[in-house]
C-alpha positions as CSV (number, residue, x, y, z in Angstrom):
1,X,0.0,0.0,0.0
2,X,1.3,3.5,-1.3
3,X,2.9,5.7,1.8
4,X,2.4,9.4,1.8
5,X,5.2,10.8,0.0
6,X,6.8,13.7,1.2
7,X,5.2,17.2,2.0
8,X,5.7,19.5,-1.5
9,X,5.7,23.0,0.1
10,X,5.2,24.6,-3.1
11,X,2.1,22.5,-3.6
12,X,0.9,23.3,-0.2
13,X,1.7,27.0,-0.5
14,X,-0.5,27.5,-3.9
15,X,-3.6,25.8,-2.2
16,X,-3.8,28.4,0.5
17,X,-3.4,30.9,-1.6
18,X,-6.7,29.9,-3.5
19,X,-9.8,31.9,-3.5
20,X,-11.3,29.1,-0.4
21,X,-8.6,30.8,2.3
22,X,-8.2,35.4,3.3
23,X,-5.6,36.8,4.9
24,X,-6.3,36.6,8.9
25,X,-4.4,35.8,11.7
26,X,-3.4,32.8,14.0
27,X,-1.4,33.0,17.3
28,X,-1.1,36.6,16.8
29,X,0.6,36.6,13.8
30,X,-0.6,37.2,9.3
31,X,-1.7,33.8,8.5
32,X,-3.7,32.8,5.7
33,X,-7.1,30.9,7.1
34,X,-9.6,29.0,5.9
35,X,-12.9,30.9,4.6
36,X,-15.0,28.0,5.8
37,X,-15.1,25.5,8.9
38,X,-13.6,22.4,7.5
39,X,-14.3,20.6,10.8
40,X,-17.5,20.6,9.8
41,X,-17.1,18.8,6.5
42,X,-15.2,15.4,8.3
43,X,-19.0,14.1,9.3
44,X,-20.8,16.6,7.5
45,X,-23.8,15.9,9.8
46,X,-25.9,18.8,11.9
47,X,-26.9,22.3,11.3
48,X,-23.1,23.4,11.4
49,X,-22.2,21.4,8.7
50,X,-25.0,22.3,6.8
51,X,-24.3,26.2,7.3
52,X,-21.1,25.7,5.4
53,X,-22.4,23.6,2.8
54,X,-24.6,26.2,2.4
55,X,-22.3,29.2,3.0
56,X,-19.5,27.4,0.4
57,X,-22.2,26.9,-2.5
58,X,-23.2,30.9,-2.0
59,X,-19.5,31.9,-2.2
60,X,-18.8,29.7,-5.1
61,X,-21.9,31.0,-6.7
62,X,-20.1,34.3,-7.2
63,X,-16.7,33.3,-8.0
64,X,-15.3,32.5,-11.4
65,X,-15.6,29.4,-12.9
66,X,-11.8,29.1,-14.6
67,X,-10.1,30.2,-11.3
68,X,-12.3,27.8,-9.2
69,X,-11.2,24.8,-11.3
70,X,-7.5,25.9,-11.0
71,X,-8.1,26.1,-7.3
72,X,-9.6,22.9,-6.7
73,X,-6.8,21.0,-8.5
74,X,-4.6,23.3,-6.3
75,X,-6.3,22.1,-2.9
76,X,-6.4,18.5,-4.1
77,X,-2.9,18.5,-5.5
78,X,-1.7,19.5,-1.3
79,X,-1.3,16.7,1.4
80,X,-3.4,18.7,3.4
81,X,-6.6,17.1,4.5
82,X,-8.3,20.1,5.7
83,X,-7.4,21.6,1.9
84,X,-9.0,18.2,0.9
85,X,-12.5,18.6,2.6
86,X,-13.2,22.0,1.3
87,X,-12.6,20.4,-2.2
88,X,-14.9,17.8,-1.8
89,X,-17.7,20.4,-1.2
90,X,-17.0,22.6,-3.7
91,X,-16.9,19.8,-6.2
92,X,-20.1,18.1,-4.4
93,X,-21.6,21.7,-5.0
94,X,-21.4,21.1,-8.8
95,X,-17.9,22.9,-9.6
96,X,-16.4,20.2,-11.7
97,X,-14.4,19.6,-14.8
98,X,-12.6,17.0,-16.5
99,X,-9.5,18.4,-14.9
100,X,-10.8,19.0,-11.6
101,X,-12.0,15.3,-11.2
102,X,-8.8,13.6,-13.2
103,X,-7.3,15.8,-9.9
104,X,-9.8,14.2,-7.1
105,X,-9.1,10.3,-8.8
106,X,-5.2,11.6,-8.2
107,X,-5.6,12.8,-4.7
108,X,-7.6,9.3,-4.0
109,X,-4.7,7.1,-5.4
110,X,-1.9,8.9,-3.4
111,X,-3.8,9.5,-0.6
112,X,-5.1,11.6,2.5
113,X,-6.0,11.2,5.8
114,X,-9.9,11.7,4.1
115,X,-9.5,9.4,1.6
116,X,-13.1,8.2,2.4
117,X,-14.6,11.5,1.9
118,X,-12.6,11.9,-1.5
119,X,-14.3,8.4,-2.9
120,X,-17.4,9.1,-1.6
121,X,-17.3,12.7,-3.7
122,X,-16.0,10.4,-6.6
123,X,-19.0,8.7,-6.5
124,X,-21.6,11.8,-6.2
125,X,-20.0,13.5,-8.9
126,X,-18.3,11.1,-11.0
127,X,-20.3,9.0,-13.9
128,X,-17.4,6.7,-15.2
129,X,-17.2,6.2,-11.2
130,X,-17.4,2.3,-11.5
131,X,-14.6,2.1,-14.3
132,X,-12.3,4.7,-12.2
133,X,-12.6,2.7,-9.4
134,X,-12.1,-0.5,-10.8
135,X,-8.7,0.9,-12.0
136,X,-7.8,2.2,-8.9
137,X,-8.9,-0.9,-6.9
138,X,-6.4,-3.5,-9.4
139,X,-3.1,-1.0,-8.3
140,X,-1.3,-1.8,-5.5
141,X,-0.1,1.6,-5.5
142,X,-3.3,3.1,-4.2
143,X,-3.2,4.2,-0.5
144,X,-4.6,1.7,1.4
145,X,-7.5,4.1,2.6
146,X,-8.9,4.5,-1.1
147,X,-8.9,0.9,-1.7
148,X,-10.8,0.0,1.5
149,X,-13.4,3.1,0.7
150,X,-13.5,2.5,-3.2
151,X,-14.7,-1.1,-2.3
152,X,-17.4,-0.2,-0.1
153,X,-18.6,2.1,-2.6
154,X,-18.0,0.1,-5.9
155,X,-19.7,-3.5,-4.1
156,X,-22.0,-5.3,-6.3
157,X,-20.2,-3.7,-9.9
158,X,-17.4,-5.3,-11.7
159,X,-14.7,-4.5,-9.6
160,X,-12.8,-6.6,-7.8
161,X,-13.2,-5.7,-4.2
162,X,-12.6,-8.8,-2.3
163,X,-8.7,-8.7,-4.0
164,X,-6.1,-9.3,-2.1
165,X,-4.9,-5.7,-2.4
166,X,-8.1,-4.8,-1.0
167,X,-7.9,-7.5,1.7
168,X,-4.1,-6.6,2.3
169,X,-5.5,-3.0,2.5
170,X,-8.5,-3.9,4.8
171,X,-6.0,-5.5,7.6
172,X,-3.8,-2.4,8.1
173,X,-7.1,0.2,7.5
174,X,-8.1,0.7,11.4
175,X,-10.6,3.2,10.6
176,X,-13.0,1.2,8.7
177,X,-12.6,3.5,5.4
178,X,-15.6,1.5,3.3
179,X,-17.9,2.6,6.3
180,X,-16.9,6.2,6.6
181,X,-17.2,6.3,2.8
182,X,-20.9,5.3,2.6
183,X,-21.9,7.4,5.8
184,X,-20.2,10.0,4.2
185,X,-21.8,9.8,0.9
186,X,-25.4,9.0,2.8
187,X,-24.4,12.7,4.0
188,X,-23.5,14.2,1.3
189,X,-26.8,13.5,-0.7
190,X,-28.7,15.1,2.5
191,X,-26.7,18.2,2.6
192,X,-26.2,18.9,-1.1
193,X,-30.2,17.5,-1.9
């Protein structure tokens, strides 16, 4: 199973300069913060998580659509979960391109600590969802996360989830990835309705 590899401080420097963070301040010092409360994005359950749902979709609603798509690949292109989360929503919200979701299927292959969250936005917004994550779930190379989530969320479709990769994957994934990924999806739906 694919390790993270390490930090890219370019990569993580361009995401927080995207239009989803403002300049503020954090321990008394200039800091750039996020617009939106991405702790409220991990369960996405209760009227806190809808708020931002709904406070993200009315921001996007006003932004411009070439510069949100470069900005989405740069969050998902960080190893920052928290950058991760706020993409989800904003692509969940309907801000998607061919380049923005060839950037979410790379994020889910190399991983994040919300790897469940990514598939389950794979599979809201994705329609070759099935063939993307038959692909993902036949390379060993996929962080173990993905895999577990993928086959929760591709069961009963060609795939091959009961592989050994995935069953190598399931054994060292001691968050239970396929069940976040459904409950997270089950969310999703609610929120974004």
């Amino acid at each position: 199973m694919r390790e993270f590899p390490p930090i890219d401080r370019a990569a993580e420097a361009a995401a927080s300069q995207t239009l989803f963070f403002t300049d503020g301040e954090f321990d008394g010092r200039p800091h750039r913060v996020s617009r939106f409360n991405y702790l409220a994005f991990l369960s996405l359950t209760g009227s806190a998580a809808q708020q931002e749902v709904d406070k993200i979709r009315s921001f996007l609603g006003a932004q411009l659509g070439g510069q949100l798509e470069t900005d989405i690949v740069h969050l998902l292109g960080s190893l920052n979960w928290r950058y991760h989360n706020i993409a989800c929503i904003a692509l969940a919200a309907g801000f998607t391109s061919p380049r923005t979701i060839e950037a979410l299927w790379q994020r889910i292959r190399a991983g994040s600590w919300t790897a469940p969250q990514l598939v389950a936005t794979a599979a809201y917004i994705d329609a070759g969802f099935q063939e993307r994550a038959a692909d993902a779930l036949a390379r060993h190379a996929t962080y173990y996360k993905s895999l577990v989530a993928l086959a929760a969320l591709a069961a009963g479709s060609d795939s091959d989830s009961d592989s050994d990769i995935v069953a190598e994957a399931k054994a060292v994934d001691r968050d239970d990835s396929g069940a976040i990924a459904i409950g997270w999806l089950h969310n999703l739906r609610q929120a974004l309705g």
